[in-house]
C-alpha positions as CSV (number, residue, x, y, z in Angstrom):
1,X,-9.2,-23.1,27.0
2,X,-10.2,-22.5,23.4
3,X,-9.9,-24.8,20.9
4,X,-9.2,-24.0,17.2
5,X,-9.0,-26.7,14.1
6,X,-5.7,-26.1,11.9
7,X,-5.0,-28.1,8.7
8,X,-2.1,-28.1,6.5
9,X,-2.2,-28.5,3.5
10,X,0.9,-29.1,0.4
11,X,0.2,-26.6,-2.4
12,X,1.0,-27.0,-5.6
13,X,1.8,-31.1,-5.1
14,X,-0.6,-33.8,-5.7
15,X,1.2,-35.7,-3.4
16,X,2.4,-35.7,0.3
17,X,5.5,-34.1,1.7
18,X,5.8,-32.1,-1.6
19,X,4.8,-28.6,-3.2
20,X,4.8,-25.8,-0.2
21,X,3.5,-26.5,2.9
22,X,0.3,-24.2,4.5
23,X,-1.4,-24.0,7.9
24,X,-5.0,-23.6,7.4
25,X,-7.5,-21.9,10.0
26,X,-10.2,-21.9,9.5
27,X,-13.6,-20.1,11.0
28,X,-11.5,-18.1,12.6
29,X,-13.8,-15.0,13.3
30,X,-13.1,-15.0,16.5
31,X,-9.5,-14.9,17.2
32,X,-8.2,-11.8,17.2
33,X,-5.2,-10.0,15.0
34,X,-2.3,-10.0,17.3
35,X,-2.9,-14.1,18.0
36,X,-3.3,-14.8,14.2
37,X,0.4,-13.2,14.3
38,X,1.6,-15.3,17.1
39,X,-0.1,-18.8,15.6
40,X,2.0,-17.9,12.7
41,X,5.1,-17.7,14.7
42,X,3.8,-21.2,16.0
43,X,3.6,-23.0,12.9
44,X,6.7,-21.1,12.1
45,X,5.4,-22.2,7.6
46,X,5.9,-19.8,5.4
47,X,2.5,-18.5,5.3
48,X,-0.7,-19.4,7.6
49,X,-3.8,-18.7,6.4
50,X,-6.5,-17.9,8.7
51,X,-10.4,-18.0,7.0
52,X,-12.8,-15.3,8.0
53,X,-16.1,-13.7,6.5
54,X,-15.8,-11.5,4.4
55,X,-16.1,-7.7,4.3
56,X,-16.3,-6.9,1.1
57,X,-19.4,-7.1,-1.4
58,X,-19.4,-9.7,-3.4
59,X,-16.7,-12.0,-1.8
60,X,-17.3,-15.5,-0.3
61,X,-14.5,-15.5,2.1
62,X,-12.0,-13.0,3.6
63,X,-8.1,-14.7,4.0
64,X,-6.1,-13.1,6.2
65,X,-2.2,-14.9,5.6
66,X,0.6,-14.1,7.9
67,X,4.6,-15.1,7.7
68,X,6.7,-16.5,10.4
69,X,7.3,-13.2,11.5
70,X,4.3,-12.2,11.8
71,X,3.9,-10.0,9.2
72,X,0.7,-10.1,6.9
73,X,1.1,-10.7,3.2
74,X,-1.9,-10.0,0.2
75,X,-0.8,-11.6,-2.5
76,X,-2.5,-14.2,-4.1
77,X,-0.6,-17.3,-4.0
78,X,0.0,-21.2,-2.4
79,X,-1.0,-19.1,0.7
80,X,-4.9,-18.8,-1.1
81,X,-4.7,-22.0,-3.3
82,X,-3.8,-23.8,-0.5
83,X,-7.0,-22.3,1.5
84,X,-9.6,-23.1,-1.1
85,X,-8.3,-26.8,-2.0
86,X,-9.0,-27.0,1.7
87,X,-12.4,-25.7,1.4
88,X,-13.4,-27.8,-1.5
89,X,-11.9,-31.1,-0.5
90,X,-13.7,-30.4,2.9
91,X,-17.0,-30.2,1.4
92,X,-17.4,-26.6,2.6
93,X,-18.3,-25.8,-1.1
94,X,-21.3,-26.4,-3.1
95,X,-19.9,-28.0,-6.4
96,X,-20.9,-30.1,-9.5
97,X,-18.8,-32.0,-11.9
98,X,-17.7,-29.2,-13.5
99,X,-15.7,-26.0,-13.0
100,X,-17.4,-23.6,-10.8
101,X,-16.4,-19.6,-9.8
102,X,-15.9,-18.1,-6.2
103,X,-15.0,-14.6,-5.0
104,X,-11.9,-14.2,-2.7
105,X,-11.1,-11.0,-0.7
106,X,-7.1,-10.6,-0.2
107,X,-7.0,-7.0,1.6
108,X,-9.4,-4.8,-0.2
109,X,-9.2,-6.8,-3.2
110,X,-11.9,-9.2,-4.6
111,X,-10.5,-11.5,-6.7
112,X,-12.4,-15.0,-8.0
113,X,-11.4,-18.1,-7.9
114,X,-12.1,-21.3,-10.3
115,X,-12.7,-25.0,-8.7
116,X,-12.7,-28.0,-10.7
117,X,-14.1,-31.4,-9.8
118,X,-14.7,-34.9,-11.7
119,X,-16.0,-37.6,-9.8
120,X,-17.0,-35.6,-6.7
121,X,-13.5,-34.8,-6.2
122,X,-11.6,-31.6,-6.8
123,X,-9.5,-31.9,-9.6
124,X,-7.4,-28.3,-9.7
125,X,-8.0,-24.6,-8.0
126,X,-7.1,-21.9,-10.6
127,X,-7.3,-18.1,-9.6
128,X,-7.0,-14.6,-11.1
129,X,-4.2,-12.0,-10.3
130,X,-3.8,-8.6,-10.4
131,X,-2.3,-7.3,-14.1
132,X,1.2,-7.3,-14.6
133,X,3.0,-4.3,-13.3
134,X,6.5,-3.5,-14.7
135,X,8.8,-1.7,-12.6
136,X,12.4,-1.1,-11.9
137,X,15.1,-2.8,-13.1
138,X,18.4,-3.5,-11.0
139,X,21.4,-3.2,-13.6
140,X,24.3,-4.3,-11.8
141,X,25.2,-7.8,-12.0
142,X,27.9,-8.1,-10.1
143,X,25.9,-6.6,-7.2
144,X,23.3,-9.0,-7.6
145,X,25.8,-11.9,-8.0
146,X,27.2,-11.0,-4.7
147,X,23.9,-10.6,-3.1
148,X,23.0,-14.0,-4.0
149,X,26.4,-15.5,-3.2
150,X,27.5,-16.4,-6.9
151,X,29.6,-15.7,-9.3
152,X,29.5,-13.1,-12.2
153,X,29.7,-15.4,-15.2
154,X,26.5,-17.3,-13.4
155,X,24.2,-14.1,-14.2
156,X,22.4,-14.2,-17.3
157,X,22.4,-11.1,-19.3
158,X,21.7,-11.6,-23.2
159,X,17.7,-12.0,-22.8
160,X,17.1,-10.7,-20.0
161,X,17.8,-7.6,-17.0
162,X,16.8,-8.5,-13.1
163,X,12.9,-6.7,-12.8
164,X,10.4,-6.2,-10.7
165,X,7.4,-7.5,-11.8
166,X,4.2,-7.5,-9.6
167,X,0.6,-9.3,-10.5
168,X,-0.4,-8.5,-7.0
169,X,2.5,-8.6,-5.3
170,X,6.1,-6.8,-6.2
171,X,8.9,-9.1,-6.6
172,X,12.5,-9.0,-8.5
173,X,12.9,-11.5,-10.9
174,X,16.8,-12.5,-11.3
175,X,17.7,-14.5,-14.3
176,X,20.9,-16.7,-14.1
177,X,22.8,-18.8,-16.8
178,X,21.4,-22.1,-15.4
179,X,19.7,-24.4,-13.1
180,X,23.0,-25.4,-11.4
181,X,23.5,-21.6,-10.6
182,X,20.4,-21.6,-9.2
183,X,20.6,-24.0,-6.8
184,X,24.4,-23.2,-6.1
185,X,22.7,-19.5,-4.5
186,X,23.5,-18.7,-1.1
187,X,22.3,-15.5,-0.1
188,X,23.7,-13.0,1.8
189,X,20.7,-11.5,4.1
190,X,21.2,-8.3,4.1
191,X,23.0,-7.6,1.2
192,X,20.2,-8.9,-0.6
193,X,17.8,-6.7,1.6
194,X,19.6,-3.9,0.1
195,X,19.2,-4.8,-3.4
196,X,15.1,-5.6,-3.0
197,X,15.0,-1.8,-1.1
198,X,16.9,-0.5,-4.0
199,X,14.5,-1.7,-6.6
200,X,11.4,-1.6,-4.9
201,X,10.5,-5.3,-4.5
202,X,8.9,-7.1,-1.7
203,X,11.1,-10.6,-2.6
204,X,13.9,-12.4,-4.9
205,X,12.8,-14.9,-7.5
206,X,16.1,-16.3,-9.0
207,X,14.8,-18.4,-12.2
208,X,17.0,-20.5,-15.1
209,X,15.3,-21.2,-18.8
210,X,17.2,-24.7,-18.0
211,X,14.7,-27.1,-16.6
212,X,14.3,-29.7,-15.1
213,X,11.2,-31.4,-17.1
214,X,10.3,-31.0,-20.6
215,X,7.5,-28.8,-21.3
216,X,8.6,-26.4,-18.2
217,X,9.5,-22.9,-19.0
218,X,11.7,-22.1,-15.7
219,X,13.3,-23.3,-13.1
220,X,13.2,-21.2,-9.4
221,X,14.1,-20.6,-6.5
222,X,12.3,-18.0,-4.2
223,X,14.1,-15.6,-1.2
224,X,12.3,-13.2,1.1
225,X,14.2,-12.1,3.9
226,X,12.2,-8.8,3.7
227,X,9.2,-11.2,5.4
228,X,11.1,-13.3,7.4
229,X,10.8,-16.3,4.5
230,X,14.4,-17.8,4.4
231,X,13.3,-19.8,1.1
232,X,9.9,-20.7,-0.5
233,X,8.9,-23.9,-1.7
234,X,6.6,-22.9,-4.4
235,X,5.7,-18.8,-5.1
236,X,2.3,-18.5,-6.9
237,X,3.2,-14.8,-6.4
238,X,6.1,-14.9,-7.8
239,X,5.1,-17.5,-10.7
240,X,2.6,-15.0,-12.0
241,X,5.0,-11.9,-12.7
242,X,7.6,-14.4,-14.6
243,X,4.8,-15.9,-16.4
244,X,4.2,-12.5,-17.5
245,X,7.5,-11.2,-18.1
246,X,8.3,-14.3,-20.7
247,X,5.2,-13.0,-22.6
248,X,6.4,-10.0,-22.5
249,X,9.8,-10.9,-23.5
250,X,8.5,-13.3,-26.1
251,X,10.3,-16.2,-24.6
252,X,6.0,-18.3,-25.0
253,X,3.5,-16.9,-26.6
254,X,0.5,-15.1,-25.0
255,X,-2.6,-16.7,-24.3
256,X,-0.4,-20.4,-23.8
257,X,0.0,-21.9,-20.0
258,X,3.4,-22.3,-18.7
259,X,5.0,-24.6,-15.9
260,X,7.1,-23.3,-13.4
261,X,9.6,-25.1,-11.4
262,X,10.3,-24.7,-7.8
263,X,11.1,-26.1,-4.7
264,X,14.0,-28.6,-6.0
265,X,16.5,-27.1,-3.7
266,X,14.5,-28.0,-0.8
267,X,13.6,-31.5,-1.9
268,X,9.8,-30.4,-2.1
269,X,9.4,-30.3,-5.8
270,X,6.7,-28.2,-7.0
271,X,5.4,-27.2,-10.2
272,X,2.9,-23.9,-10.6
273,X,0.9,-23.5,-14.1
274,X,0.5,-19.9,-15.3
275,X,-2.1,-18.6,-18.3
276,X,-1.2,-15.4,-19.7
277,X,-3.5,-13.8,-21.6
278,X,-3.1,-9.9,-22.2
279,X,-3.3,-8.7,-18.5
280,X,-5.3,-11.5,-17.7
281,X,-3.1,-14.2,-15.4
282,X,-4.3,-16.9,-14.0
283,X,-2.5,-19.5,-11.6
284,X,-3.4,-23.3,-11.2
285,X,-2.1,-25.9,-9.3
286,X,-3.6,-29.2,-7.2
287,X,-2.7,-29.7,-3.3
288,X,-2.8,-32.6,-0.5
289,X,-4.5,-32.0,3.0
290,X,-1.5,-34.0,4.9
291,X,-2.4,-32.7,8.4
292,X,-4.9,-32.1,11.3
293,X,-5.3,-31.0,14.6
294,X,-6.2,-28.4,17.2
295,X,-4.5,-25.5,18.3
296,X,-5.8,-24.9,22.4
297,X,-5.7,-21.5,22.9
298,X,-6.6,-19.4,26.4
């Protein structure tokens, strides 16, 4: 029998038990595709992220992240935070007291990555996305409201239409009247499969301007049965394209860092931090290695 370490690790949480939990694996060179698939299925998290060297010039490690079902995802979000808070709370990185720059490859993509530590300990992970891509918008409330098991009068229509947005990954951003609406949402599966094949996006990110905490700019909830991913604790995929449609709508100003809510609904509160900056986005967050232990594998 093999043997294989696994970690996980809660992203976007300074705490335990909070934020959105990840199954870590790491050196994992030599197990092959079709078992990082099935560990996935094992830890049954919404993402496991297996750690690999990297093909790519340039990058210091290659992350490979699959979803309960199996499916691999590229994005860059808790699935890569969670990985390198790993690493650098580990020791696998070389570090001062200060902030220092690595080079992650997602898929063909070679992205960095910004650790900070004070006091020999690491402090917060911030990384770079893709720039904002704006694509369709779905017009129809009421089909959205039904998709998401809610009433008409809870869809918010004066600021803003439901988008797709993508910094890396596609998803549809849904705007309702408030943070009770969004955690009254009961989705219907496939009905909201239809409306994320209609308009081109990957997953649902349902989001309030009524928060929770002062100083937030949103409150979420995150929905991707196209995955497999029944709900999402915390989206750093997700929080990058609404960071950067608020910009774009003028809701905060560009070149300021905004909190986003999520996770309330499954009583793992989590809080991302997005910079927008042009087409520059950045997202930051802490984590908490919870977990250990070995996977034996034949």
């Amino acid at each position: 029998m093999k043997k294989a370490a696994f970690f996980l690790v809660d992203v976007f949480s300074d705490k335990p038990l909070a934020g959105n939990p990840l199954a870590v694996v790491p050196d994992a060179d030599p197990i092959d595709e079709p078992t990082m698939r099935r560990i996935a299925r094992e830890f049954n998290q919404a993402e496991t992220t297996f750690l690999l060297s990297p093909t790519q010039v340039g990058a210091d490690c290659l992350l490979r992240s699959f979803t309960p079902t199996g499916q691999e995802v590229f994005g860059a979000g808790h699935n890569a935070l969670g990985a390198w808070w790993w690493l650098a709370a580990s020791g696998r990185l070389p570090h001062t007291d200060d902030k220092m720059q690595f080079h992650q490859q997602i898929g063909d993509q070679v992205l960095p990555i910004d650790v900070a530590w004070k006091d020999g300990q690491v402090v917060f992970i911030e990384m770079k996305q893709e720039a904002p891509v704006f694509g369709r918008i779905a017009s129809d409330p009421a089909v959205l409201a039904d998709a998401l098991g809610l009433e008409l009068d809870d869809m918010a229509t004066s600021k803003f239409q439901a988008q797709v947005v993508s910094t890396g990954a596609a998803h549809l951003l849904i705007p309702v009247r408030d943070r009770s609406a969004v955690g009254r949402a009961r989705p219907d599966t496939g009905k909201l499969l239809s409306v994320l094949r209609a308009a081109e996006g990957e997953g649902c990110y349902l989001f309030s301007l009524d928060v929770v905490h002062a100083g937030s700019a949103a409150h979420t909830r995150f929905f991707n049965p196209t995955v497999g991913i029944a709900e999402d604790a915390a989206t750093g995929t997700a929080a990058g394209p609404l960071a950067a449609l608020l910009v774009a709508k003028e809701i905060v100003a560009d070149g300021s860092t905004v909190a986003i809510e999520q996770g309330h609904a499954m009583d793992r509160p989590s809080l991302i931090r997005v910079r927008v900056s042009g087409e520059d986005v950045r997202i930051s967050g802490r984590g908490f290695a919870t977990a250990e232990g070995f996977l034996r594998l034949s």
